[in-house]
C-alpha positions as CSV (number, residue, x, y, z in Angstrom):
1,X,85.5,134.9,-78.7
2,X,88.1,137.4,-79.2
3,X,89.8,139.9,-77.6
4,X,87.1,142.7,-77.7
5,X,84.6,140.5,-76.6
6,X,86.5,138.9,-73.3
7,X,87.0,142.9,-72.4
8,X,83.4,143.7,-72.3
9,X,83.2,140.8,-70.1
10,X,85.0,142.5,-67.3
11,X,83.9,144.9,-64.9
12,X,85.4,148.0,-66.6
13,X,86.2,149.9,-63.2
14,X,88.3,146.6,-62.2
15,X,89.8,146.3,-65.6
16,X,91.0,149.6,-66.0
17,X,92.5,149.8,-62.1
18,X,93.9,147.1,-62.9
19,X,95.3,148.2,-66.1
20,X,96.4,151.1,-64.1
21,X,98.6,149.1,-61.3
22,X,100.0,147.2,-64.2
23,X,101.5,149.7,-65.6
24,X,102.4,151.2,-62.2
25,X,100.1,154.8,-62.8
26,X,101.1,156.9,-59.8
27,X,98.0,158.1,-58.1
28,X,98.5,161.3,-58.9
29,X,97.7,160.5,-63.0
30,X,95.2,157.9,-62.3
31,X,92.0,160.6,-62.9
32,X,93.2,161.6,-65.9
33,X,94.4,158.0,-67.0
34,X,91.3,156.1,-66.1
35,X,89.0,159.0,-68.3
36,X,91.5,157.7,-71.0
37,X,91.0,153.9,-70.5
38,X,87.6,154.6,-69.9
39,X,87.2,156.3,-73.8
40,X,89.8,153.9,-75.7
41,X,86.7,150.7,-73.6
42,X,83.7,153.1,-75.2
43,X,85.3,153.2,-79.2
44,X,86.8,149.8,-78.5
45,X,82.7,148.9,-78.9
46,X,82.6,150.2,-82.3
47,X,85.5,148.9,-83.8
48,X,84.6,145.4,-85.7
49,X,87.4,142.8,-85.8
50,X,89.0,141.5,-88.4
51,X,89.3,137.4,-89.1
52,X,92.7,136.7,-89.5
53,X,92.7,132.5,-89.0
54,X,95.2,133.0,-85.6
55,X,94.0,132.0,-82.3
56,X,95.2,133.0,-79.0
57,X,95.2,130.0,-76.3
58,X,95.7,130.7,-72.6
59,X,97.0,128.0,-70.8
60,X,97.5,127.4,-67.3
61,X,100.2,125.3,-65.9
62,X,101.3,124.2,-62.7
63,X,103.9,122.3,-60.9
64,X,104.2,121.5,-56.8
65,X,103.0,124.5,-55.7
66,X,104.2,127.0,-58.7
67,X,101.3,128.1,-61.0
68,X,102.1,130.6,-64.1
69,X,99.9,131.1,-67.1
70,X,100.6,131.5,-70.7
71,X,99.2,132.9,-73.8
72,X,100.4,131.3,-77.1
73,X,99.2,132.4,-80.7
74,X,98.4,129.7,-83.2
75,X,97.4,129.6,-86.7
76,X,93.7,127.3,-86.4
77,X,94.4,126.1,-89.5
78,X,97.9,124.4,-88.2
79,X,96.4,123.3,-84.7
80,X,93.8,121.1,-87.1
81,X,96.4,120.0,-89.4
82,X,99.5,119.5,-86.6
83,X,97.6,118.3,-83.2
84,X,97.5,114.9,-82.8
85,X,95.4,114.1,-79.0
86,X,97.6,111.5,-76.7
87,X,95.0,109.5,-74.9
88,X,97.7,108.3,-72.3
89,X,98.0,111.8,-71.3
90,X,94.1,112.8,-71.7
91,X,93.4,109.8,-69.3
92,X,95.8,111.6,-66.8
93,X,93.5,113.6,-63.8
94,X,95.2,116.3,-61.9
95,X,96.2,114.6,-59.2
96,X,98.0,112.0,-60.9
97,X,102.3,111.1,-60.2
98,X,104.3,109.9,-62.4
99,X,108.2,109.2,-62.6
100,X,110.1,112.1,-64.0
101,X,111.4,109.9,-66.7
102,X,107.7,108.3,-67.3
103,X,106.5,112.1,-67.4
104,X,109.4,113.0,-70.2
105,X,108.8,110.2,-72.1
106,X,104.9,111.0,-72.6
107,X,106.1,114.7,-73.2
108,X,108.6,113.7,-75.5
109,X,105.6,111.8,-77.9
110,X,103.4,115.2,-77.8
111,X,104.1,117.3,-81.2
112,X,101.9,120.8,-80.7
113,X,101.7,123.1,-83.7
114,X,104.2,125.7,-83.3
115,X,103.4,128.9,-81.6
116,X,103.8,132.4,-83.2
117,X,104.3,134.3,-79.7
């Protein structure tokens, strides 16, 4: 799935308000602004992507109570060459504790492909 496709997903009148608080629209431009968005959703329809062998991963991560997400671009053919799986840490479930030096041990032994963004 690709970009395009996980915006025709969304409901376009929560996508583009929330387009529109993202980039803090005052409410005064938010007519005109959301006819824009609203156009640039309709051609975005037409327009046929391109392959070009990168993948975009989202990753969420956590810790205590602190959650942030992530987006990291990859080329596939380096995440099939590069990534080795770690069954220590695939047998891990979330509620699992660990010693910090245990935990930076087992993160020291995982080698990812390296990320573009």
């Amino acid at each position: 799935m690709n970009v395009k496709d996980l915006l025709a997903q969304c409901d376009k009148e929560e996508l583009i308000a929330a387009i529109m608080d993202n980039e803090g629209i005052e409410e005064e431009d938010r007519e005109d602004m959301h006819l824009m968005y609203e156009v640039f959703l309709i051609k975005l329809r037409d327009i046929i992507p391109k392959e070009s062998g990168y993948v975009l991963l989202f990753m969420e991560w956590s810790q205590g109570d602190e959650k942030w997400n992530e987006a990291a671009l990859y080329l596939i053919e380096e995440i099939i060459s590069d990534f080795h799986r770690n069954e220590e840490v695939e047998s891990l479930n979330d509620d699992f504790q660990l010693p910090k030096e245990e935990m930076n041990r087992i993160l020291s032994e995982i080698h990812l492909p390296v990320s573009y963004c």
